[in-house]
C-alpha positions as CSV (number, residue, x, y, z in Angstrom):
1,X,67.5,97.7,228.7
2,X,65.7,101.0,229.9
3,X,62.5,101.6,228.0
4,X,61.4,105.0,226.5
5,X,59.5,106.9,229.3
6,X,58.2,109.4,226.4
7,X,54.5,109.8,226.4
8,X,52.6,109.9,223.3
9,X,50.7,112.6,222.2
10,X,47.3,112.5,222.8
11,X,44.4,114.1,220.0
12,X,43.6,116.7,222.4
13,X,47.0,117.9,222.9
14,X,47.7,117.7,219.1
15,X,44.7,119.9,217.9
16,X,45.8,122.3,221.3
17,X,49.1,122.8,219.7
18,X,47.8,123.5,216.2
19,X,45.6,125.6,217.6
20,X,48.6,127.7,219.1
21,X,50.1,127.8,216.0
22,X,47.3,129.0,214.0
23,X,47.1,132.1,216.3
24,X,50.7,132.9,216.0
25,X,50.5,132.9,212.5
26,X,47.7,134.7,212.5
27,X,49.4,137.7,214.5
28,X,52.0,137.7,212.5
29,X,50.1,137.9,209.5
30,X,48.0,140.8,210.7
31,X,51.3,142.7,211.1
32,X,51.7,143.1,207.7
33,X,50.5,145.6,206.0
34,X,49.1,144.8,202.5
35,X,46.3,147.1,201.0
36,X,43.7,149.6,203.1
37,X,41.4,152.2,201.9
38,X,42.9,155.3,203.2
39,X,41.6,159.4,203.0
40,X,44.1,162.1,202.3
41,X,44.8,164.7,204.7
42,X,48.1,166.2,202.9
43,X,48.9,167.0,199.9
44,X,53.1,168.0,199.4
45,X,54.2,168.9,195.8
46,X,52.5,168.8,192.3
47,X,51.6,170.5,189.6
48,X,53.9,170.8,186.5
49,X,56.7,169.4,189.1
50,X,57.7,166.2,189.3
51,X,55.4,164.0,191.3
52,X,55.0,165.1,195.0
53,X,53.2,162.7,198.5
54,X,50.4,162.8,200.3
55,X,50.1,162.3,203.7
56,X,46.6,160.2,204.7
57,X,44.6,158.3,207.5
58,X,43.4,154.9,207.0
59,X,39.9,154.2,207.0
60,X,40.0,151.1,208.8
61,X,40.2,151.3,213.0
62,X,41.8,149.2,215.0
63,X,39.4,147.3,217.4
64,X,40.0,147.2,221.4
65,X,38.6,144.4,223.9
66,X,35.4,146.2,224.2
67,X,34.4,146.7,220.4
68,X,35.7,149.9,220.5
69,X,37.5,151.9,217.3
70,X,41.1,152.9,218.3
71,X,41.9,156.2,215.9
72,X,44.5,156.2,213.8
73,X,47.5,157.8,213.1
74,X,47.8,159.4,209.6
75,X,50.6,157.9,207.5
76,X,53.1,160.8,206.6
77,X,55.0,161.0,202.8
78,X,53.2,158.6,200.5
79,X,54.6,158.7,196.6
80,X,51.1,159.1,194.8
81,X,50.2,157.7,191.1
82,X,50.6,160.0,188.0
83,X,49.8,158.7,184.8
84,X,53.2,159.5,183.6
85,X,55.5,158.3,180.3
86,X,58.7,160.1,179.5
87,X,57.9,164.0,179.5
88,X,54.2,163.0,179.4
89,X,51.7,162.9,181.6
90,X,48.1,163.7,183.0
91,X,48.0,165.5,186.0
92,X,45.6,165.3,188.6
93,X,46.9,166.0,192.0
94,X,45.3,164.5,195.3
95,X,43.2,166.9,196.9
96,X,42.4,166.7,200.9
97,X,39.5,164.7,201.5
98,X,40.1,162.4,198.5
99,X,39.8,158.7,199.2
100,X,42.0,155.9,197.2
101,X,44.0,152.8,198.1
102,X,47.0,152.5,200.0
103,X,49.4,149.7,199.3
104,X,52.3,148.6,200.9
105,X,55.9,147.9,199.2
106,X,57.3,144.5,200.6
107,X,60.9,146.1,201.9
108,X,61.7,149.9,202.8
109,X,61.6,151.7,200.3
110,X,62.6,155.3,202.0
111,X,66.1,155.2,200.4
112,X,64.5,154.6,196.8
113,X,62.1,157.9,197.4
114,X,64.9,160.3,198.1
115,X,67.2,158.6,195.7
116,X,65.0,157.2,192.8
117,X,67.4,154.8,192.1
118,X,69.0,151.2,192.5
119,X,69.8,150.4,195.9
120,X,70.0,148.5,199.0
121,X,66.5,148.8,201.9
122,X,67.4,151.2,204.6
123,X,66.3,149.0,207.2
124,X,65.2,145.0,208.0
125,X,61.6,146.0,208.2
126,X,59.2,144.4,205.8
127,X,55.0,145.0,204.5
128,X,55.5,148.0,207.3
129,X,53.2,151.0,207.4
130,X,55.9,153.2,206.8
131,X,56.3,152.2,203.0
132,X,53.2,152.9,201.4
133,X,52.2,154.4,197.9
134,X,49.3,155.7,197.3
135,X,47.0,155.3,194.3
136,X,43.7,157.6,194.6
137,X,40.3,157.9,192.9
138,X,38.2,155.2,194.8
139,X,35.0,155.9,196.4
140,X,34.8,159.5,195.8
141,X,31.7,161.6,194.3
142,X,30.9,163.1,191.6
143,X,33.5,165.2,189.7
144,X,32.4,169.1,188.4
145,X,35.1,169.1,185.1
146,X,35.7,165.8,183.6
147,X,36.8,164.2,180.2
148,X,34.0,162.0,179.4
149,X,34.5,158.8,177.1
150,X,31.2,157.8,175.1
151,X,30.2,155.6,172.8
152,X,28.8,158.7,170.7
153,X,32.2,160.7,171.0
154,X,34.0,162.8,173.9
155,X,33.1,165.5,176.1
156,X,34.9,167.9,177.4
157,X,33.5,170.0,180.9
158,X,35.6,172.7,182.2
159,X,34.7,174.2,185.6
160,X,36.6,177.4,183.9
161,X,38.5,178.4,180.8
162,X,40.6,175.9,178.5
163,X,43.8,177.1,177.4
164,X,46.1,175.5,175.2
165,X,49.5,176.0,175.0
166,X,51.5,174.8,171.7
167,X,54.8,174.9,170.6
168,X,53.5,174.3,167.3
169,X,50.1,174.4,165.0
170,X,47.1,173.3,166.3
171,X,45.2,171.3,164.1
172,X,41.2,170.2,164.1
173,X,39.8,168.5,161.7
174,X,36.3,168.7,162.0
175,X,33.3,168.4,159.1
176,X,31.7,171.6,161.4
177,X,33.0,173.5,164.3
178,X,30.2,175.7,166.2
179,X,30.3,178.6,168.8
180,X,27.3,179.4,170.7
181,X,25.4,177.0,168.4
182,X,27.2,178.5,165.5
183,X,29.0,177.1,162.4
184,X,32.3,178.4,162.2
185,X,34.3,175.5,160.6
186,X,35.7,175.8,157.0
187,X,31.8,174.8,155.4
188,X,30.2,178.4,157.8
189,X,29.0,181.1,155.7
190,X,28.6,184.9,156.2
191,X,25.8,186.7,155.9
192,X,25.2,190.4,154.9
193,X,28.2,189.9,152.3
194,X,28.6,192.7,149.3
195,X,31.5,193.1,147.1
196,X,34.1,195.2,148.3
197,X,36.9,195.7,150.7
198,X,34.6,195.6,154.3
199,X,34.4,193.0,156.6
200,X,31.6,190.5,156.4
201,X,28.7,189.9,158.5
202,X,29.1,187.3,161.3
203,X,29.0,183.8,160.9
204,X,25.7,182.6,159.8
């Protein structure tokens, strides 16, 4: 009877071939696309429309044999985030130079932006560069007309006029409401005020 001519394998060769292993996992791995910090350099749509994209360049570079940064190439048609429910929402559009986060949907999603709907991927890819969404407000400065949450109440800063526009009442109710430091809520008095048909003084 012929004996088995197979050679065992030796410690070296095992830890070799895991070793192998481990860096073609790790390629593949570091083909998908996950989550980046990205800055936008396009902004399509907005405004009292539905939601538009943004077009934007990720942050992170690409490293050549030498240490080198490798530019990149700015991703093209990203759905953004709108806080959005129904008919409502707060809008905030991207602006250029804004930086936020750029994830990455699992499968291609480019049939789902045109169609919004239910459907089957447009393609095999998966975790792929082209299928990112982008969610903003990440690292960016200081803001010049905000609504500002405190313990002590709200504050509202406009950069320029507030307008309101109501299909109905408006109500405020408000102990006081002042104007240039003036009380002109229900409890404001007049001065200058004399029986008769004139008009009053201004609010006191």
């Amino acid at each position: 009877m012929q004996q088995s001519t197979v050679k065992p394998i030796t410690a070296e060769e095992s830890v070799e071939g895991a070793r192998q292993w481990e860096y073609i996992i790790s390629r593949m791995i570091g083909k998908a696309y996950t989550a980046t910090l990205v800055r936008v350099t396009g902004v399509h749509g907005g405004g009292v429309e539905p939601v538009g994209f943004v077009d934007a360049i990720d942050l992170l570079q690409q490293v050549d044999g030498s240490g080198n940064g490798i530019p990149n190439v700015p991703m093209k048609n990203l759905p953004y985030f709108r806080l959005q429910g129904g008919g409502n929402a707060v809008i905030i559009d991207p602006k250029v130079g804004d930086i936020g986060l750029a994830v990455f949907a699992y499968r291609d999603i480019s049939n789902t932006k045109k169609t919004k709907a239910e459907g089957v991927p447009a393609s095999a890819r998966t975790h792929d560069v082209s299928d990112g969404l982008y969610i903003g407000g990440l690292l960016n400065g200081a803001p010049s007309q905000y609504l500002h949450f405190l313990d002590s109440g709200v504050e509202l800063v406009s950069a320029g006029g507030v307008t309101i526009n109501s299909a109905d009442a408006v109500a405020i109710n408000s102990p006081s409401l002042t104007h240039n430091g003036k009380n002109i809520g229900y409890t404001h008095v007049h001065d200058l005020v004399q029986s008769g048909t004139s008009n009053s003084g201004t609010p006191v």
